[in-house]
VMD Tcl script that builds the backbone (N, CA, C; Angstrom):
set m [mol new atoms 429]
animate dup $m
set s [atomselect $m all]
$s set {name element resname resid chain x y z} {
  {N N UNK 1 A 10.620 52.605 -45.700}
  {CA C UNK 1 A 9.677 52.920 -44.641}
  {C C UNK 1 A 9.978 54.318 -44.111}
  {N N UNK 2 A 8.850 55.090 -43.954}
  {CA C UNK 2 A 9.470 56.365 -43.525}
  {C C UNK 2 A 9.329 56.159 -41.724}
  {N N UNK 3 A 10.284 57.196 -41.396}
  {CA C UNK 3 A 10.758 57.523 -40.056}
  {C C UNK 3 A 9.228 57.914 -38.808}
  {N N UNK 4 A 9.345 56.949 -38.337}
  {CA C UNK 4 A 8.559 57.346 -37.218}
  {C C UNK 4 A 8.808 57.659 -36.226}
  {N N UNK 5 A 7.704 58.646 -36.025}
  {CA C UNK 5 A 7.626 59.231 -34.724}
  {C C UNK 5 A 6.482 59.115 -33.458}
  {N N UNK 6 A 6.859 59.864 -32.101}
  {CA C UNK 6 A 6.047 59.199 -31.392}
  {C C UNK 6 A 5.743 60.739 -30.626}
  {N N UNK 7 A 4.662 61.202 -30.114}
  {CA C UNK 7 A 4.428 62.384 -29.258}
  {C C UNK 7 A 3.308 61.937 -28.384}
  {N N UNK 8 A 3.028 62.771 -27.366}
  {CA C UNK 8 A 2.293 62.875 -26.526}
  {C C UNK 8 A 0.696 63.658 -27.086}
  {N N UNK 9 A -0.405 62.948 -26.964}
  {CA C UNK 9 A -1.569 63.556 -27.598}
  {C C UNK 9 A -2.242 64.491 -26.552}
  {N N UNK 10 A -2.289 65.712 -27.607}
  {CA C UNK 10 A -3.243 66.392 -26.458}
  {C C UNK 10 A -4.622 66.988 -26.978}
  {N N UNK 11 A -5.728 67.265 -26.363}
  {CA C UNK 11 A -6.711 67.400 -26.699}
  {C C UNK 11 A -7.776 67.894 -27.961}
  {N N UNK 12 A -6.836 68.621 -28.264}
  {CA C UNK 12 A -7.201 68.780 -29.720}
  {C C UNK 12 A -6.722 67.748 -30.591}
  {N N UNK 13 A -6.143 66.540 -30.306}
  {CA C UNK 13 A -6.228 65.781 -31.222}
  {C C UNK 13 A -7.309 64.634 -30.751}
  {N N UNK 14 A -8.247 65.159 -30.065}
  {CA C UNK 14 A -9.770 64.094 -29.650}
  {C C UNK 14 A -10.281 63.909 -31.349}
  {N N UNK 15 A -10.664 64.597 -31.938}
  {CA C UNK 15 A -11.440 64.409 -33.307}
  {C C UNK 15 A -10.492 63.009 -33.931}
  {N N UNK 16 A -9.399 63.033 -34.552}
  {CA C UNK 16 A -8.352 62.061 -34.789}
  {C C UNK 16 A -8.286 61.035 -34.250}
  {N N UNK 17 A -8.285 61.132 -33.308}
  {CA C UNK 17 A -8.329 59.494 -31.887}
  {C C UNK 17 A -9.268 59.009 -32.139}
  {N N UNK 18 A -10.343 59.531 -32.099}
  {CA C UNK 18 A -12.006 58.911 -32.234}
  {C C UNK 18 A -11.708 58.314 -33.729}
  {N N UNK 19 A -11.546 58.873 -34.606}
  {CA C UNK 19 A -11.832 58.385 -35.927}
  {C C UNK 19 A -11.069 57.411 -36.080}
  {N N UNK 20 A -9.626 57.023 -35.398}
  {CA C UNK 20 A -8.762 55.884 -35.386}
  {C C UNK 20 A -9.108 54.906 -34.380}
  {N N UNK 21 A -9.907 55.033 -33.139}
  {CA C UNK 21 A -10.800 54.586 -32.152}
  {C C UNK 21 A -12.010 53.925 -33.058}
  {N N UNK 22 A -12.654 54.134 -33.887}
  {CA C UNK 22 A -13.942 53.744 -34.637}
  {C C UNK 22 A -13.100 52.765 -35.246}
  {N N UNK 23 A -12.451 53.153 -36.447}
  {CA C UNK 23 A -11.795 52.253 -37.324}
  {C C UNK 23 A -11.367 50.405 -36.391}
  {N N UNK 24 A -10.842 51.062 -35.151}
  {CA C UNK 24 A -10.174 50.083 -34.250}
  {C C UNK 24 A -11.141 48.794 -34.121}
  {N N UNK 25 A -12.462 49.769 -33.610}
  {CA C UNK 25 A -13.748 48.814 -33.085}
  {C C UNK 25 A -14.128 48.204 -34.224}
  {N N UNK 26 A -14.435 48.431 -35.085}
  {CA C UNK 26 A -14.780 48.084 -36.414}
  {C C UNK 26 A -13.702 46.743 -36.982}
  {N N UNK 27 A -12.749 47.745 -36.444}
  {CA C UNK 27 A -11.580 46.145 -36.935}
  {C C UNK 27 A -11.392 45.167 -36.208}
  {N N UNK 28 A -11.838 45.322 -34.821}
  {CA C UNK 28 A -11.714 44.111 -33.558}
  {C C UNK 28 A -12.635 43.351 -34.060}
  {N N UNK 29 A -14.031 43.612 -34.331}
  {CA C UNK 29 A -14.880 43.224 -34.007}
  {C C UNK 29 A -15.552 43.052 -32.829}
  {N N UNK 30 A -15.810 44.646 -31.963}
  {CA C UNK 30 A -16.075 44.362 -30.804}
  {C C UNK 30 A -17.231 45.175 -30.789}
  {N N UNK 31 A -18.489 44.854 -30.204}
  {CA C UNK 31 A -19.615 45.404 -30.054}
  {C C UNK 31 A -19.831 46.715 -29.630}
  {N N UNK 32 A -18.699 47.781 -29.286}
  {CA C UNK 32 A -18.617 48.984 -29.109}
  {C C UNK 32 A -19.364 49.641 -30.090}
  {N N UNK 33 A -20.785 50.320 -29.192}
  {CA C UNK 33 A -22.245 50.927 -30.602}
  {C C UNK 33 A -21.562 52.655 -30.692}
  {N N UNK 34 A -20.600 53.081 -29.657}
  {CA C UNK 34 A -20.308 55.157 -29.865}
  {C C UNK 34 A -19.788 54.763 -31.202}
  {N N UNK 35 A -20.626 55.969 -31.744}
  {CA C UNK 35 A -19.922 57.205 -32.247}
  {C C UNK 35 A -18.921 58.101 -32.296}
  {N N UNK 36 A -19.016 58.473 -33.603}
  {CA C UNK 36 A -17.353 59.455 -33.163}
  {C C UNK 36 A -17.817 60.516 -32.064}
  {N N UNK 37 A -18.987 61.438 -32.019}
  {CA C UNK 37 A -19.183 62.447 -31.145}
  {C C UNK 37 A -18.823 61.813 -29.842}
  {N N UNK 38 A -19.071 60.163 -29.499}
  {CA C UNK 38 A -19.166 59.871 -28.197}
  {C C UNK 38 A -17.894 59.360 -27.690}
  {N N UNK 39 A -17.015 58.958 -28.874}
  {CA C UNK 39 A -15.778 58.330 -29.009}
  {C C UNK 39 A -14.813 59.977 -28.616}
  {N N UNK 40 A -15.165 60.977 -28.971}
  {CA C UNK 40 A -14.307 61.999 -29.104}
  {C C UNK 40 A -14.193 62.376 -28.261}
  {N N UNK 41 A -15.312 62.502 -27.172}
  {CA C UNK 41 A -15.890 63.058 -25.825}
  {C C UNK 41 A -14.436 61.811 -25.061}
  {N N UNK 42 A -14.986 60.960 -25.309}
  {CA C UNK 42 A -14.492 59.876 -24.255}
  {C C UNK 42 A -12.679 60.526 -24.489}
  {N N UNK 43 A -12.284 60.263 -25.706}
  {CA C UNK 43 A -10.701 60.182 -25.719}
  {C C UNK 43 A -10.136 61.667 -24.824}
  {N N UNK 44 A -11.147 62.625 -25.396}
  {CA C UNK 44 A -10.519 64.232 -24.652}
  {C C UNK 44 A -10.830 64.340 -23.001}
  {N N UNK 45 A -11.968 63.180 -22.429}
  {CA C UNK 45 A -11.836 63.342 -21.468}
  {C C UNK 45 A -10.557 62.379 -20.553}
  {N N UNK 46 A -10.698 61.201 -21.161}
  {CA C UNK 46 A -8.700 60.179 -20.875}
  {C C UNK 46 A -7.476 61.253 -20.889}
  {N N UNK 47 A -7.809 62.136 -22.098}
  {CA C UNK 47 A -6.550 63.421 -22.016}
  {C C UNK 47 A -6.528 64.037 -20.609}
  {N N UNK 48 A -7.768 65.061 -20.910}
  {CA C UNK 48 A -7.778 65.612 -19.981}
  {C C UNK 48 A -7.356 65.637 -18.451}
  {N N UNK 49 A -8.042 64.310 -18.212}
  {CA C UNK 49 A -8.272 63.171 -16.429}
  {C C UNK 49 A -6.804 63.135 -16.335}
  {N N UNK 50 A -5.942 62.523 -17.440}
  {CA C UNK 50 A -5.438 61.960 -17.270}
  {C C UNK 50 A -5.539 60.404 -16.615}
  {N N UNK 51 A -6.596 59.778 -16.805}
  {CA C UNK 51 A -6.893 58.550 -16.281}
  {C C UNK 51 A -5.921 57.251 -17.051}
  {N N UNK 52 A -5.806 57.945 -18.635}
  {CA C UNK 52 A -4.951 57.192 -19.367}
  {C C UNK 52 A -3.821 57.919 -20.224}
  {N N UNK 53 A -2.885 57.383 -20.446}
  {CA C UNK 53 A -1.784 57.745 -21.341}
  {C C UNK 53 A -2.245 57.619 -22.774}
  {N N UNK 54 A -1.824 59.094 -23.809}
  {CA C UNK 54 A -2.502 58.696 -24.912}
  {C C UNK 54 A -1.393 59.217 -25.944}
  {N N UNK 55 A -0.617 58.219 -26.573}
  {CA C UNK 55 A 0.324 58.686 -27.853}
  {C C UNK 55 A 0.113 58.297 -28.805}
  {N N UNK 56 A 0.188 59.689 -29.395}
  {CA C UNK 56 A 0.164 59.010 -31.579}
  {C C UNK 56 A 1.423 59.073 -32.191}
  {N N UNK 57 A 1.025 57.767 -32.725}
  {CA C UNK 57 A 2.532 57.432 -33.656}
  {C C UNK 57 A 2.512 58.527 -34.996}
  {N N UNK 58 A 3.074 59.231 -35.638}
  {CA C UNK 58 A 3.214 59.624 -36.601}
  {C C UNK 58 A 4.345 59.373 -37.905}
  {N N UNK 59 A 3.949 59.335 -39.076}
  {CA C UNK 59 A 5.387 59.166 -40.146}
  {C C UNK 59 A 4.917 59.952 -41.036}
  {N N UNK 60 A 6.231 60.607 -41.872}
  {CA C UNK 60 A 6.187 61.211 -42.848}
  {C C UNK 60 A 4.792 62.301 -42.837}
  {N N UNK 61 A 4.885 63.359 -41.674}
  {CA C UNK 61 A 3.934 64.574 -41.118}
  {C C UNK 61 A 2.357 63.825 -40.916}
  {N N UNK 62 A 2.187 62.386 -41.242}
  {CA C UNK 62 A 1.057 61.689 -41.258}
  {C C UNK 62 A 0.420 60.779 -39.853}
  {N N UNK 63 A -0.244 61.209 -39.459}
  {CA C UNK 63 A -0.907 60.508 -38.120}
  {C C UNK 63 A -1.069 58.710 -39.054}
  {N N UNK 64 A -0.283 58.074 -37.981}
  {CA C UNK 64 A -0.735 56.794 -38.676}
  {C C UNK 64 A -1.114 55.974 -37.318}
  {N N UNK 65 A -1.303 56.065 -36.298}
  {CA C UNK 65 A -1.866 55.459 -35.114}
  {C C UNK 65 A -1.856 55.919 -33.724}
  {N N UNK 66 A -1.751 54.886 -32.833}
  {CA C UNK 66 A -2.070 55.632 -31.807}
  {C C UNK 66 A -1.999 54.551 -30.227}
  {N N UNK 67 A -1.892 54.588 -29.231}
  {CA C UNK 67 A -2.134 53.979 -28.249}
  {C C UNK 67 A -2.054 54.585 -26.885}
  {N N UNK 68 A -3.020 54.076 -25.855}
  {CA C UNK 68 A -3.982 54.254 -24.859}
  {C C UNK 68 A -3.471 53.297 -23.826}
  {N N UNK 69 A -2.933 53.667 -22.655}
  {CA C UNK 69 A -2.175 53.439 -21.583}
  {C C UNK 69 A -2.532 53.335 -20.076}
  {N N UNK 70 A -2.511 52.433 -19.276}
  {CA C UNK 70 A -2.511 53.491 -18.075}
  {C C UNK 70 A -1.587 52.084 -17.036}
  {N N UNK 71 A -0.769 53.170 -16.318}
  {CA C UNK 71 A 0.166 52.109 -15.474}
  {C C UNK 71 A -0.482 51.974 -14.104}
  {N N UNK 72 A -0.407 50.672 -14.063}
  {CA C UNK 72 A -0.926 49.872 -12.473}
  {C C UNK 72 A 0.508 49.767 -11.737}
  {N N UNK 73 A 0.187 49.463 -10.425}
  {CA C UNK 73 A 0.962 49.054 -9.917}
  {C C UNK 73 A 2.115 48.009 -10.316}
  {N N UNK 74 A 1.481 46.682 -10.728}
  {CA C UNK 74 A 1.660 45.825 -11.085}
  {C C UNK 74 A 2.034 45.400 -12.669}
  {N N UNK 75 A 1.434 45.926 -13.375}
  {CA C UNK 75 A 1.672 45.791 -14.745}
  {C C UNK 75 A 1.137 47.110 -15.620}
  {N N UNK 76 A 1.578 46.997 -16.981}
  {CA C UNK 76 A 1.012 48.250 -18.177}
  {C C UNK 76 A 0.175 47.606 -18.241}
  {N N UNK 77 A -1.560 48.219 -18.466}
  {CA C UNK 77 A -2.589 48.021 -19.232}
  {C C UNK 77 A -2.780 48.904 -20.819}
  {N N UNK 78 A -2.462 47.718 -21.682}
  {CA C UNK 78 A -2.629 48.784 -22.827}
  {C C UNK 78 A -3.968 48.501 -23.268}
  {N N UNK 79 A -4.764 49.865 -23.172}
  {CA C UNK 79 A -6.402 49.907 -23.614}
  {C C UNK 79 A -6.293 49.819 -25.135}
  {N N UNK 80 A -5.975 50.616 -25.853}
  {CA C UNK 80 A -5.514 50.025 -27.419}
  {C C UNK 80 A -4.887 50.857 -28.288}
  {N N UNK 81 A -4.074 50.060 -28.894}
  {CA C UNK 81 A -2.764 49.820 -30.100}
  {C C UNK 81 A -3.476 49.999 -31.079}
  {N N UNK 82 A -3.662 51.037 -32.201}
  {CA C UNK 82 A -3.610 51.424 -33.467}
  {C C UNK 82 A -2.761 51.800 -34.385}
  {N N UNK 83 A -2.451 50.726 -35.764}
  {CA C UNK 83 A -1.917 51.300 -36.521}
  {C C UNK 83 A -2.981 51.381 -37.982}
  {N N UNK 84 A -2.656 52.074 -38.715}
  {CA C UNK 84 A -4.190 52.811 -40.122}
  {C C UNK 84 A -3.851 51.334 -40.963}
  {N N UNK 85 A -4.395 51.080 -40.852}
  {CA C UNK 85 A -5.397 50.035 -42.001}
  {C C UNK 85 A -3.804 49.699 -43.480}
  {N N UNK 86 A -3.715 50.897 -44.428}
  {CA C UNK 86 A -3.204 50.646 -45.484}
  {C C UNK 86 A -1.222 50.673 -44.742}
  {N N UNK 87 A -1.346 50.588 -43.433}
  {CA C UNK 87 A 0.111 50.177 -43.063}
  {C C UNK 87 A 0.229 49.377 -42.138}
  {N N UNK 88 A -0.579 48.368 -42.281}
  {CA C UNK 88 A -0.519 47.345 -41.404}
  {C C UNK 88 A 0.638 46.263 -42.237}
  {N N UNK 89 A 1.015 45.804 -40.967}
  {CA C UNK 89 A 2.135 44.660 -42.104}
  {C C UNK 89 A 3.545 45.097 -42.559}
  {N N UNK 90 A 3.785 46.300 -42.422}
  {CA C UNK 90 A 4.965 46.690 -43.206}
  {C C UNK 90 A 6.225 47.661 -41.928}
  {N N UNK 91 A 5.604 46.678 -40.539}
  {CA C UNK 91 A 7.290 47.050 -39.666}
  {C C UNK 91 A 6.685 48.551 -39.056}
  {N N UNK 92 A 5.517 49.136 -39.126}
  {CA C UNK 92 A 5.182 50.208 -38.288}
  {C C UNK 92 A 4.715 49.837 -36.436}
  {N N UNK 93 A 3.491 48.671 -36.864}
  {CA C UNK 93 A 3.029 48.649 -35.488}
  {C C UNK 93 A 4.169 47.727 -34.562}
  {N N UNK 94 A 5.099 47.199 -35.254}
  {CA C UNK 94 A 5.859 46.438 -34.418}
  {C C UNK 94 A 7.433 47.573 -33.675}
  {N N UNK 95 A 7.567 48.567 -34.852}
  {CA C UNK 95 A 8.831 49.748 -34.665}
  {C C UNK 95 A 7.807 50.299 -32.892}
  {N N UNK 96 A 6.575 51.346 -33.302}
  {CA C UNK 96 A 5.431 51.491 -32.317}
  {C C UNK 96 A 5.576 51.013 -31.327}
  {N N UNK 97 A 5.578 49.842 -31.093}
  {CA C UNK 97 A 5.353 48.545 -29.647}
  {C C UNK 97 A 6.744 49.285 -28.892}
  {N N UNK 98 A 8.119 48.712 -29.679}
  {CA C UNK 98 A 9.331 48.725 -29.434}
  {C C UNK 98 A 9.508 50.610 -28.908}
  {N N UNK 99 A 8.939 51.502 -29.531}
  {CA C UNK 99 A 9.250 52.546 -29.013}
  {C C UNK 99 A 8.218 52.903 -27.911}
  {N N UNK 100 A 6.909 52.483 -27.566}
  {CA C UNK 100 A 6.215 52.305 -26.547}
  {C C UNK 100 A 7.231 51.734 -25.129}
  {N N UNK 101 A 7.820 50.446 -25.736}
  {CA C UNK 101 A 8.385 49.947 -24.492}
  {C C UNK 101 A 9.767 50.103 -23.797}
  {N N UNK 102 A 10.219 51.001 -25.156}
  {CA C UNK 102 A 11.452 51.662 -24.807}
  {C C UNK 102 A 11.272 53.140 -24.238}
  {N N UNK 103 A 10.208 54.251 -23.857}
  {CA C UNK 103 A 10.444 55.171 -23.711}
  {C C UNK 103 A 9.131 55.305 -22.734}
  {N N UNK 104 A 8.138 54.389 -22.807}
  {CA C UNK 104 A 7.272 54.729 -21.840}
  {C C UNK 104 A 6.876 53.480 -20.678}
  {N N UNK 105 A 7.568 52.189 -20.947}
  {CA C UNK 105 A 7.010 51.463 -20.819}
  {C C UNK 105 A 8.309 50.535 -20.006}
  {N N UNK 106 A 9.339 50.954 -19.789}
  {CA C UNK 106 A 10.761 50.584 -19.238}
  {C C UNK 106 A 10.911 49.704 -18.361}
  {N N UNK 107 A 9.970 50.404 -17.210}
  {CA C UNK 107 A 9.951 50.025 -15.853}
  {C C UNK 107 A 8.551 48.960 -15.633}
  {N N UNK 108 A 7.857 48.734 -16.202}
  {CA C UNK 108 A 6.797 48.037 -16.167}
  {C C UNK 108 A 7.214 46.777 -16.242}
  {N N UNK 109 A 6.632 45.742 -14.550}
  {CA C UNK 109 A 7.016 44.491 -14.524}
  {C C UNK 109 A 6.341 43.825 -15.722}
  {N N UNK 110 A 5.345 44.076 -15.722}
  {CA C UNK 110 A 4.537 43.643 -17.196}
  {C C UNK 110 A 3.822 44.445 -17.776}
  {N N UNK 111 A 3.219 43.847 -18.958}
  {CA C UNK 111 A 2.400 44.504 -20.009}
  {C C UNK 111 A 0.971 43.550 -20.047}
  {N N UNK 112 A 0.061 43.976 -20.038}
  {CA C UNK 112 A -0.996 43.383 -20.449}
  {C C UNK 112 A -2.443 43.931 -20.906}
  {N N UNK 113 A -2.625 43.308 -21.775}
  {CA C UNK 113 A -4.086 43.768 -22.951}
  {C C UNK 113 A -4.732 42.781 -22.712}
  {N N UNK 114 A -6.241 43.181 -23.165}
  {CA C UNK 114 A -7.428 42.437 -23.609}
  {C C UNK 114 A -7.264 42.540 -25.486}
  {N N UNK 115 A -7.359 41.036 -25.752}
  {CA C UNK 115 A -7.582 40.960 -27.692}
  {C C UNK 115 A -8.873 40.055 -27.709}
  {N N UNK 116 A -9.617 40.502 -28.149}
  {CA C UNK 116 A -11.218 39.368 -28.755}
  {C C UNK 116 A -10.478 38.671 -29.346}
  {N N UNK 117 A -11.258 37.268 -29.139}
  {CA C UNK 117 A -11.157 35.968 -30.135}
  {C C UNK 117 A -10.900 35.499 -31.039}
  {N N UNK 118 A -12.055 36.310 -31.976}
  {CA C UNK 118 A -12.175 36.719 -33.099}
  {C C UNK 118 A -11.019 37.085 -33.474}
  {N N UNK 119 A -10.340 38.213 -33.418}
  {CA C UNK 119 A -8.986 38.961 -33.870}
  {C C UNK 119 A -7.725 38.375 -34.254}
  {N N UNK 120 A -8.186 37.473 -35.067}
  {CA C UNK 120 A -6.531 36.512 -35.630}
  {C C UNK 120 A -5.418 37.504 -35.614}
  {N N UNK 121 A -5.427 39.012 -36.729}
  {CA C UNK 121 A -4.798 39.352 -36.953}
  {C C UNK 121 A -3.816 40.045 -35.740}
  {N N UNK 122 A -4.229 40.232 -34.870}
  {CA C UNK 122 A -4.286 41.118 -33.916}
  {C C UNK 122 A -3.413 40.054 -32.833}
  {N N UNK 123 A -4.378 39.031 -32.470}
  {CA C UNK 123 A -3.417 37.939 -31.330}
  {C C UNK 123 A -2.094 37.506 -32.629}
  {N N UNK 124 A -2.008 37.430 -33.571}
  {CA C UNK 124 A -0.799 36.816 -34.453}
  {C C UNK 124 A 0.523 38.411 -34.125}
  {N N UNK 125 A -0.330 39.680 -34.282}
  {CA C UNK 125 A 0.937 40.796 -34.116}
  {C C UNK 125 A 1.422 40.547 -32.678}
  {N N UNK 126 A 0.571 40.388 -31.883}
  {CA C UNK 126 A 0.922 40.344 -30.240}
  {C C UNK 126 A 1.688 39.196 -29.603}
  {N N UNK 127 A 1.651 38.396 -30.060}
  {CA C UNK 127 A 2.288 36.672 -30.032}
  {C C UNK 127 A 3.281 36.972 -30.450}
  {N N UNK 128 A 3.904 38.034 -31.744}
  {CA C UNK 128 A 5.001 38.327 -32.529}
  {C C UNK 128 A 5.970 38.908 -31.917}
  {N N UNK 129 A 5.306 39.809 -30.955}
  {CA C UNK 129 A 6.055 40.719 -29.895}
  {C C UNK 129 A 6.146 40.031 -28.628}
  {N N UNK 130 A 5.600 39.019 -28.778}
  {CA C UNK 130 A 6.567 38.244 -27.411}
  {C C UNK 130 A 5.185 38.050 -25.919}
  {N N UNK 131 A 3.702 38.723 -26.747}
  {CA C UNK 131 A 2.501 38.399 -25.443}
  {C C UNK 131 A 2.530 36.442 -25.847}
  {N N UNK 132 A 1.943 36.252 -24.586}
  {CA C UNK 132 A 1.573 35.228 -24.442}
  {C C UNK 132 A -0.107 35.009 -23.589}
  {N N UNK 133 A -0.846 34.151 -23.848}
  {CA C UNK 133 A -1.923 34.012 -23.886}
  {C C UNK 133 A -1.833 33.541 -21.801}
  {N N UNK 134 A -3.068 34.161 -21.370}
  {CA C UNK 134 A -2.830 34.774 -20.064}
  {C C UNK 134 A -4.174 33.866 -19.236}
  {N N UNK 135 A -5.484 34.633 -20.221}
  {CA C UNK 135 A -6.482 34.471 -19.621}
  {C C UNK 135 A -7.648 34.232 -20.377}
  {N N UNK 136 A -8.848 33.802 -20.546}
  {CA C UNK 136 A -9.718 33.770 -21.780}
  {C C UNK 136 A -11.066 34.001 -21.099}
  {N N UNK 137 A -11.560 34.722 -21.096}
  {CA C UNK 137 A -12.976 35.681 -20.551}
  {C C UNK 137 A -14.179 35.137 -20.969}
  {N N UNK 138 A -14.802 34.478 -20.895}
  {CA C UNK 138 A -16.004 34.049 -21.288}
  {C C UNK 138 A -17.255 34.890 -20.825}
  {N N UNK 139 A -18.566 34.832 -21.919}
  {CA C UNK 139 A -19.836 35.246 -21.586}
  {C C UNK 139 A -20.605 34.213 -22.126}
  {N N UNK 140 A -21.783 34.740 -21.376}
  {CA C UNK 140 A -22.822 33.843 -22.364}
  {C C UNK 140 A -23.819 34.958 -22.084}
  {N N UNK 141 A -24.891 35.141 -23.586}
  {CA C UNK 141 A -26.479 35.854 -22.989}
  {C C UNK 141 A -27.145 35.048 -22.597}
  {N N UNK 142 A -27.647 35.732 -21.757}
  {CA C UNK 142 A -28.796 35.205 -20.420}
  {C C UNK 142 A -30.251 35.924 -20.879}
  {N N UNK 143 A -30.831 35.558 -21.965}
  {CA C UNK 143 A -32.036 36.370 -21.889}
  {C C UNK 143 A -33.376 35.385 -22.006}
}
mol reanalyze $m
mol bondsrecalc $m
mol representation Tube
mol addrep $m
């Protein structure tokens, strides 16, 4: 496994985020309709605001993911955890988590995400790392 790394994203890496942001939605299965133009806008303006924390994991000079932060009072909200598709499974997004919670994430009484339903793969990595099932959000359409 090569050596990963972790940096702080800054705005010129909006194009990159978005395209690992698309991939994300696509892989949740979550009804998110942007685009990368609208996805790109959004991530450089989280940089910018600073409204959210935004780090990409990197290995071997290769962007391989990414995650979207912002600390509450009360707990971490992580908006979302990306690792690329052909390295899922093989000890990256779980090394990721562990260096998330070792260097940014220390002091946080808790951690907590939103995962769709749908997302076996996704609640099975998070269950792995020790989340436990919190809350379950229901909708229904009303039309």
């Amino acid at each position: 496994m090569k050596e990963l790394q972790m940096r702080k994203a800054r705005t010129l890496d909006s194009p990159a985020l978005a395209r690992m942001n698309y991939d994300l939605i696509r892989d949740s299965g979550h009804r998110n309709p942007m685009k990368l133009p609208q996805l790109t806008r959004r991530m450089r303006g989280w940089i910018k605001k600073g409204e959210y924390q935004v780090c990409i994991f990197e290995a071997g000079g290769e962007t391989i993911g990414y995650c979207v932060y912002r600390k509450e009072p009360e707990f971490t909200y992580i908006r979302q955890f990306f690792v690329a598709r052909k390295l899922r499974r093989k000890g990256f997004g779980r090394e990721a988590f562990g260096m998330m919670r070792k260097l940014h994430w220390i002091e946080a009484p808790r951690l907590r995400m939103d995962v769709l339903v749908d997302n076996t793969p996704a609640i099975r990595f998070w269950r792995s790392v020790g989340f436990a099932d919190y809350c379950l959000t229901m909708e229904r359409e009303n039309l």
